[in-house]
C-alpha positions as CSV (number, residue, x, y, z in Angstrom):
1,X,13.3,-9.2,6.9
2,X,14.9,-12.4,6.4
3,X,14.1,-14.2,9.7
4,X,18.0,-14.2,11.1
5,X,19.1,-12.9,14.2
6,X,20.5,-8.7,13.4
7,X,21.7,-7.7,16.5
8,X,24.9,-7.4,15.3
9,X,24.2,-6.9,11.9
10,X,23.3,-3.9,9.6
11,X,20.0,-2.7,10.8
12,X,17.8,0.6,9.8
13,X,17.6,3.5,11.7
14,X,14.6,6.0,12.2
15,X,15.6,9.5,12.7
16,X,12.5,11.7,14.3
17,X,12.8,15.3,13.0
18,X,11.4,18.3,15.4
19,X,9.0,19.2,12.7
20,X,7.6,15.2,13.5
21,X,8.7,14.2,10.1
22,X,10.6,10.8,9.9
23,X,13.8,9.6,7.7
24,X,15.6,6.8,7.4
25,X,18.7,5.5,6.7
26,X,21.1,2.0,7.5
27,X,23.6,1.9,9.9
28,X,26.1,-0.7,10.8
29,X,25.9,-2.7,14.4
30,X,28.3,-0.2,15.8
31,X,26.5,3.1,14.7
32,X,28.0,4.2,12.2
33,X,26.0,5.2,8.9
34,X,26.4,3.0,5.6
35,X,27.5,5.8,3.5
36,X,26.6,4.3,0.3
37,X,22.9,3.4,1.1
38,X,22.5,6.7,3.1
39,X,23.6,8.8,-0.2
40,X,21.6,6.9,-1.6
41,X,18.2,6.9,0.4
42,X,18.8,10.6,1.1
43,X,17.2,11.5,-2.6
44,X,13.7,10.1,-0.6
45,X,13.8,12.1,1.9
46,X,10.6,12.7,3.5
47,X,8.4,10.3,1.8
48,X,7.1,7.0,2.6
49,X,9.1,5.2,-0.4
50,X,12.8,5.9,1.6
51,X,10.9,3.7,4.6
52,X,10.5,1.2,1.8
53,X,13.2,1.1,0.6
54,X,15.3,1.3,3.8
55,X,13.7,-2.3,4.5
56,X,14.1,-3.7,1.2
57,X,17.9,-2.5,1.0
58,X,19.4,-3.5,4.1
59,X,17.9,-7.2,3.2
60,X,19.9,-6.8,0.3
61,X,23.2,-5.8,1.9
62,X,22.7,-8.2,4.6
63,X,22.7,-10.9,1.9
64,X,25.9,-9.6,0.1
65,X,27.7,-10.1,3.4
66,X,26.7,-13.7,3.8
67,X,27.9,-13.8,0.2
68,X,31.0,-12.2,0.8
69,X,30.4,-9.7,-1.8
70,X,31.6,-6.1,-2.4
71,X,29.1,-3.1,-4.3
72,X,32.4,-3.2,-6.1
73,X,32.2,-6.7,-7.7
74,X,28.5,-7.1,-7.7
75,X,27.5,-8.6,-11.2
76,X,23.7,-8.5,-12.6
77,X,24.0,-12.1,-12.3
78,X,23.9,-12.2,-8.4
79,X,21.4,-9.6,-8.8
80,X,19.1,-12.2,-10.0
81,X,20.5,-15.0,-8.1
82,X,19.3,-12.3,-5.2
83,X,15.9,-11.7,-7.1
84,X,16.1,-15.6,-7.0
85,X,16.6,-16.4,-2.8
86,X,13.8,-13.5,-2.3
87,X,11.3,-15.3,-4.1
88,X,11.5,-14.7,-7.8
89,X,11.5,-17.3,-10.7
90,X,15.2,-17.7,-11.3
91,X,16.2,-20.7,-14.7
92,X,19.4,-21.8,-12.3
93,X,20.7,-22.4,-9.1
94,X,20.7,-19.4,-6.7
95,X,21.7,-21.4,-3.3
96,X,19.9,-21.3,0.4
97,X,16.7,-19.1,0.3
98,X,17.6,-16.1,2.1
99,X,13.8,-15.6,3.6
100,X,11.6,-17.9,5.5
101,X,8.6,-16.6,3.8
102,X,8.8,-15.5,-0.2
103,X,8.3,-11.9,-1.2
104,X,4.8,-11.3,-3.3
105,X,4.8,-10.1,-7.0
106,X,3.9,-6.8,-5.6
107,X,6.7,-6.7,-2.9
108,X,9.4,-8.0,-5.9
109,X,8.9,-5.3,-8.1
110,X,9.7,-3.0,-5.6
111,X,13.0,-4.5,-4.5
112,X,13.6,-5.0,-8.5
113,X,13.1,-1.5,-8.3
114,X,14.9,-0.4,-5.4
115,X,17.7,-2.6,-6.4
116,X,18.2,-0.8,-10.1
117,X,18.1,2.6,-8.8
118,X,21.1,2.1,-6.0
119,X,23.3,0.1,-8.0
120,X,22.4,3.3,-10.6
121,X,23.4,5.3,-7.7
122,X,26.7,3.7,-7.3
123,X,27.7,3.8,-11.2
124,X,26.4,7.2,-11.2
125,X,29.3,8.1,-8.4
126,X,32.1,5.8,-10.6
127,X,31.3,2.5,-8.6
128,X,30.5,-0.5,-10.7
129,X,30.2,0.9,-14.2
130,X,29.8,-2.0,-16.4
131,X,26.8,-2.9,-13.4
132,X,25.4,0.4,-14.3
133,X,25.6,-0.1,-18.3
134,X,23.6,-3.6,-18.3
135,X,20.7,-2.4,-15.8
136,X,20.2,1.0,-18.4
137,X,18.1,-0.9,-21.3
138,X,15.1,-0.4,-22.8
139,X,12.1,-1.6,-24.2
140,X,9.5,0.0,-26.6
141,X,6.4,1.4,-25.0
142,X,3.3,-0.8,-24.1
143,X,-0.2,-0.1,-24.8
144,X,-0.5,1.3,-21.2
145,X,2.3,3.5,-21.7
146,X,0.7,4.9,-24.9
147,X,-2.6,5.0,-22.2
148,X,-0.6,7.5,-20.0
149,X,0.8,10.0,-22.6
150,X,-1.5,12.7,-23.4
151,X,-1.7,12.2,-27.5
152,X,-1.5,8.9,-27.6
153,X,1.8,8.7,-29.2
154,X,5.3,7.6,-27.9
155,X,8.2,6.6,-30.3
156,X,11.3,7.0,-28.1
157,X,12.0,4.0,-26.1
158,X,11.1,3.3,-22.5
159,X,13.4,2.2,-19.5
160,X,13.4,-1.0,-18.8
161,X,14.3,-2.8,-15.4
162,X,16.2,-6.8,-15.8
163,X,15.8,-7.3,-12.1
164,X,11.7,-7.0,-12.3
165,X,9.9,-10.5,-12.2
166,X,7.5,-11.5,-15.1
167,X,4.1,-9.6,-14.7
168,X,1.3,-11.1,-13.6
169,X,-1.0,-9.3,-15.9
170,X,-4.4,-11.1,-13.5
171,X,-4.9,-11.3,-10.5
172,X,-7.7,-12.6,-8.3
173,X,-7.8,-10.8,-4.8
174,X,-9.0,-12.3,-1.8
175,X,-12.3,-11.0,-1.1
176,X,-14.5,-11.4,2.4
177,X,-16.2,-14.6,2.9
178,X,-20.0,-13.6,2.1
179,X,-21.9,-12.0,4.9
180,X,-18.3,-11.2,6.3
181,X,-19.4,-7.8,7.3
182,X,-22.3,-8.5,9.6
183,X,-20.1,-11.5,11.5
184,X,-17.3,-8.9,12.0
185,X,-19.9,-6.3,13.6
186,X,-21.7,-8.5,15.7
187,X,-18.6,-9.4,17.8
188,X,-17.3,-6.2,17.8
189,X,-16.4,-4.7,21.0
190,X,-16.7,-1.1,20.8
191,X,-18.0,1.7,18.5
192,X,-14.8,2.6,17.2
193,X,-14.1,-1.0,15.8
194,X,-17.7,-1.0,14.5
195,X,-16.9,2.1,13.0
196,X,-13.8,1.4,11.1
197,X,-15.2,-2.1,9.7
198,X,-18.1,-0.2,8.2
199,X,-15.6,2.4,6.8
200,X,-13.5,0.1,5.4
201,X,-16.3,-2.0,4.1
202,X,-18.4,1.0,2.4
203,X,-15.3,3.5,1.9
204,X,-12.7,1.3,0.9
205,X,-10.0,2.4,2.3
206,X,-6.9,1.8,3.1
207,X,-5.9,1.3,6.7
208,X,-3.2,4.0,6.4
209,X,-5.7,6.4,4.9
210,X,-8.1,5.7,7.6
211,X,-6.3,5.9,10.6
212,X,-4.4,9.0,9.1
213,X,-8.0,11.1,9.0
214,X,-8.2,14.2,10.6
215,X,-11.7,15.3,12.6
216,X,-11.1,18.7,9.6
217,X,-11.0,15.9,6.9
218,X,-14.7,14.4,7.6
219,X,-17.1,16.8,5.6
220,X,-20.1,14.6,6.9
221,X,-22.9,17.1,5.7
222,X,-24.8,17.9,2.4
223,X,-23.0,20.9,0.7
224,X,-19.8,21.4,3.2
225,X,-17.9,24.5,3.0
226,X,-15.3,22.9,0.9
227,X,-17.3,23.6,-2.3
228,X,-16.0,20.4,-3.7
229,X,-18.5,17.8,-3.0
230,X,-22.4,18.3,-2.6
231,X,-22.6,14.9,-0.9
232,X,-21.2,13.7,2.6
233,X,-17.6,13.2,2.2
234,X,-13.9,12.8,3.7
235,X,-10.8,14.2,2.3
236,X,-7.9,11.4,2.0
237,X,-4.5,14.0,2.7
238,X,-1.3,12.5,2.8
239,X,0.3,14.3,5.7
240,X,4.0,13.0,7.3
241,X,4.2,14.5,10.2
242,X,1.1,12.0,12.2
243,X,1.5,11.2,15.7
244,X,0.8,7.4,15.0
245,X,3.0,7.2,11.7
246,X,-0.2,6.6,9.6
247,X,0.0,8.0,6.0
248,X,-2.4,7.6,3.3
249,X,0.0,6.7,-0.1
250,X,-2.1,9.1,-1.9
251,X,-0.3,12.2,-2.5
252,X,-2.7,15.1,-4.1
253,X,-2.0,18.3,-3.2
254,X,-4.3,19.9,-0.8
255,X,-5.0,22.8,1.8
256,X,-6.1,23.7,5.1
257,X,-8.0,27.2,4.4
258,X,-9.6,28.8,6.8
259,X,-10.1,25.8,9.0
260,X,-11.3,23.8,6.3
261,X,-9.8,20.7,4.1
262,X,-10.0,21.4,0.4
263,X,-8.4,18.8,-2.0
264,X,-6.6,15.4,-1.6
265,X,-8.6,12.0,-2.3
266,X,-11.9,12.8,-1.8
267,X,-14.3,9.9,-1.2
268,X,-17.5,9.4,-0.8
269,X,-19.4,8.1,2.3
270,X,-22.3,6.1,3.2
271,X,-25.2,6.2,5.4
272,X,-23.8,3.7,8.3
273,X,-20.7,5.1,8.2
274,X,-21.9,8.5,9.6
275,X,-24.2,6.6,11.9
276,X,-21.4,4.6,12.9
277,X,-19.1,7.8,13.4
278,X,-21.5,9.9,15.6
279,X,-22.0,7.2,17.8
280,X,-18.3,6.2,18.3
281,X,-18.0,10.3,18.9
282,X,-21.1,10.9,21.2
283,X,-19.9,7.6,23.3
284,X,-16.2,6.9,23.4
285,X,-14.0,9.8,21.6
286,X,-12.0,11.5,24.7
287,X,-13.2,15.1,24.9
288,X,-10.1,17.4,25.1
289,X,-8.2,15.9,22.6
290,X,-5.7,18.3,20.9
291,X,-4.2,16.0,18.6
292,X,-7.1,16.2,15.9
293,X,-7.0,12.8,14.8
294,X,-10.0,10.4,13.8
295,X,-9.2,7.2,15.8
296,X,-7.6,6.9,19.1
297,X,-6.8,4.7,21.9
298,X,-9.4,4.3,24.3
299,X,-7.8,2.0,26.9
300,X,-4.3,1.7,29.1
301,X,-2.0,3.9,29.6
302,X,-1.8,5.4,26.3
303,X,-6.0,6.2,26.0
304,X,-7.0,9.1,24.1
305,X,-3.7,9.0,21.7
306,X,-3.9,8.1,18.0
307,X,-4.6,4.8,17.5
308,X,-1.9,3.0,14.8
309,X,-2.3,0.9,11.9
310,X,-0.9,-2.3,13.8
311,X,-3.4,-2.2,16.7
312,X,-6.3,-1.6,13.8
313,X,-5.1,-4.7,12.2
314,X,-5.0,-6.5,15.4
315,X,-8.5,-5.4,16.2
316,X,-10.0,-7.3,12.9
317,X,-7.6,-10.4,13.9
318,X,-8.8,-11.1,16.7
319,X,-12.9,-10.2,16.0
320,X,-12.1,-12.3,12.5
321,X,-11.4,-15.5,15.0
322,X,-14.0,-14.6,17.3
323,X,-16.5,-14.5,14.3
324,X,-15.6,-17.7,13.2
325,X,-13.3,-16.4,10.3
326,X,-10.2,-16.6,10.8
327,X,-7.5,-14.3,10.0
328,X,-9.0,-10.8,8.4
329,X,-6.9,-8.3,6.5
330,X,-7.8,-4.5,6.3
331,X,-7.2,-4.8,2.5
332,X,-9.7,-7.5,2.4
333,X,-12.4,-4.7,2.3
334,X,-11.1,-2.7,0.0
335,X,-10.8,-5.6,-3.1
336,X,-14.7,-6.5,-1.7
337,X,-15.6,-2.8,-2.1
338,X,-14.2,-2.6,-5.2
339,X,-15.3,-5.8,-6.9
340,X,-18.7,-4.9,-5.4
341,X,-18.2,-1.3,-7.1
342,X,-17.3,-2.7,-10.5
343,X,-20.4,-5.1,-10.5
344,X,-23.0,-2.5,-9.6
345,X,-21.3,0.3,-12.2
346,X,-22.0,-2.6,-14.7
347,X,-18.4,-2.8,-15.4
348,X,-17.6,1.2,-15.3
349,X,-13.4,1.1,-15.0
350,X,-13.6,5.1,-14.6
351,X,-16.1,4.7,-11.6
352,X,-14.3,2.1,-9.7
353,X,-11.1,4.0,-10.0
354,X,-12.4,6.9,-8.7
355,X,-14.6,5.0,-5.5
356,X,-11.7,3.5,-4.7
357,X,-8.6,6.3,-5.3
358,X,-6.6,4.3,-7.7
359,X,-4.2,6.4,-10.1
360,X,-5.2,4.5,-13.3
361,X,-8.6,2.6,-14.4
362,X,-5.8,-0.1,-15.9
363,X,-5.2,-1.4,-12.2
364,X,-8.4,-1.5,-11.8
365,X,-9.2,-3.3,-14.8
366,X,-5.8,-5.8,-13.9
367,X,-7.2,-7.0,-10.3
368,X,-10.7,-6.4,-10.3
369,X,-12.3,-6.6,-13.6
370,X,-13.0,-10.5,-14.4
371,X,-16.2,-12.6,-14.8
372,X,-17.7,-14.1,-12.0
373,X,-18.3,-17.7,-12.9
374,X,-20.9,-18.7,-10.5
375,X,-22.8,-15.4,-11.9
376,X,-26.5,-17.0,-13.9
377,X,-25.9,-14.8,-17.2
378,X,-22.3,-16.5,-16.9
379,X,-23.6,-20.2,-17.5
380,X,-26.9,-19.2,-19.4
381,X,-23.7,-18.4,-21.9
382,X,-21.9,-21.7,-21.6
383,X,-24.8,-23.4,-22.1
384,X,-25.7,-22.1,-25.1
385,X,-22.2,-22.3,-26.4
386,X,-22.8,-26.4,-25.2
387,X,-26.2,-26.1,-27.0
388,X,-27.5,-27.3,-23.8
389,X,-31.2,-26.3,-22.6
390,X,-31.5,-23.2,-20.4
């Protein structure tokens, strides 16, 4: 993560589990398991957060050696001064920058997170008490904790974490260039690229969700069997055990009865985007498949397997240069969809939310829901706060 050579350093280590289920833990150069961050990572098992934090953590430890720092000795303070050489807004001097390229807000809180909760760990097993007592404060609850509880009401105090950055409480997203759409399909090379910009475009989704989609999952006729949609639909299932290491981070619950998907995020879809499946099927999909899955190499030696997340974000790279727009991000759809979404609900939080699959209308509301300026009814407003002439 930091851009230095770890070949003989502490590295992470995937373990593949017969039932095709991944874990992960950190291992030092020789093989041998960190037992600390192992114990520690173990109470993840299973889910895509112990991947997370697998990355984030072995950064960390990395870091302490170059310190020459024990879990023993650790004090918040080089906590922060860590916070500080990842890319967090530090009042002091922290020393060399530990990674050639900053972390995000988003990609802070989680170490801030991950951080708390091992060095938690650690007090929790009698290593580094006092460490323990100063991360364990609290705050009182915010309006969007209040949002949460069920009545409204919460007295008792809230954890708090020291480690987490200031909150942005806006952000702007980077949307698609206007027209972005239509450039990106007309240089597209096959069906199945035309099919997953148009799903990503008019589905929003995220390119874990999409390349995790079962064939069972697409419910791409009025009133399917599932009973749970009268419209054309997909079902979003987090599942861990995919060939191409895709998973969707939502987690509802759901089923396979009878042959048929019933629960998980369920999302809508358009028009073009069965068009654009049927002819990607009737044309290109590999008949014999037994794997089940949506999207798969068609191509080299490994045609007809599921296709992964990295060669789908390759695939818009290389058609966003060809279309004259340079580098294109999967997640560029989704804030587009979602802006678009929140204009055309006239401003519907609850809509957007549920278009999209967020867990709360406050994200929502956070990223997406701000004034376009160059929008008409936007400066017929100014000007009559300028007492200007419309």
């Amino acid at each position: 993560m930091s851009g230095r050579p770890v070949l003989d350093d502490l590295r992470v280590q995937e373990v593949r589990r017969p039932s095709g289920q991944r874990s992960f833990t950190i291992v030092w150069p020789e093989g041998v398991v960190h037992r600390p961050a192992a114990s520690f990572l173990a109470g993840f098992d299973g889910s895509g957060t112990q991947r997370t934090y697998a990355y984030l953590l072995v950064d960390h430890l990395r870091w302490l050696e170059r310190e020459a720092l024990r879990l023993e000795s650790v004090t918040i303070a080089d906590l922060k001064r860590y916070m500080a050489a990842i890319g967090a807004r530090f009042a002091g001097p922290f020393g060399e920058p530990w990674r050639v390229k900053p972390l995000g807000q988003s990609a802070l809180g989680t170490a801030a997170s991950c951080l708390k909760g091992f060095y938690l760990h650690q007090c929790d097993h009698g290593v580094n008490v006092q460490l323990g007592v100063q991360l364990r404060v609290s705050r009182l609850p915010s309006r969007a904790d209040r949002e949460r509880a069920l009545l409204g009401h919460l007295h008792q105090s809230m954890p708090a974490n020291p480690l987490a950055p200031r909150r942005v409480r806006r952000r702007h997203p980077k949307l698609l260039p206007e027209g972005a759409k239509e450039l990106l399909l007309a240089v597209a090379a096959t069906a199945r690229d035309r099919m997953v910009m148009t799903w990503l475009a008019d589905g929003g989704y995220r390119i874990g969700e999409l390349c995790g989609l079962h064939l069972s999952d697409l419910h791409l006729r009025d009133g399917a069997s599932c009973g749970e949609c009268a419209a054309p639909h997909s079902h979003v299932c987090h599942r861990g055990d995919n060939p191409n290491q895709a998973e969707a981070k939502t987690k509802r619950p759901w089923v396979l009865d009878e042959d048929t998907v019933r629960g998980g995020l369920i999302k809508r879809v358009s028009p073009a985007m069965i068009h654009t499946y049927f002819d990607y099927m009737r044309s290109e999909y590999p008949p014999g498949t037994e794997h089940g899955m949506l999207l798969v190499q068609l191509a080299g030696d490994r045609a007809g397997q599921p296709w992964a997340t990295v060669a789908a974000r390759r695939m818009l790279e290389r058609a966003g240069h060809r279309a004259g727009l340079g580098k294109v991000l999967p997640h560029a759809f989704r804030h587009s969809f979602a802006t678009a979404v929140l204009e055309a609900s006239g401003g519907d939080l609850l809509i957007a939310r549920d278009a999209g699959g967020w867990a709360s209308a406050s994200v929502v509301d956070e990223i997406y829901a701000h004034v376009d300026i160059t929008n008409p009814a936007f400066g017929a407003a100014l000007r009559a706060v300028w007492g200007e002439q419309a």
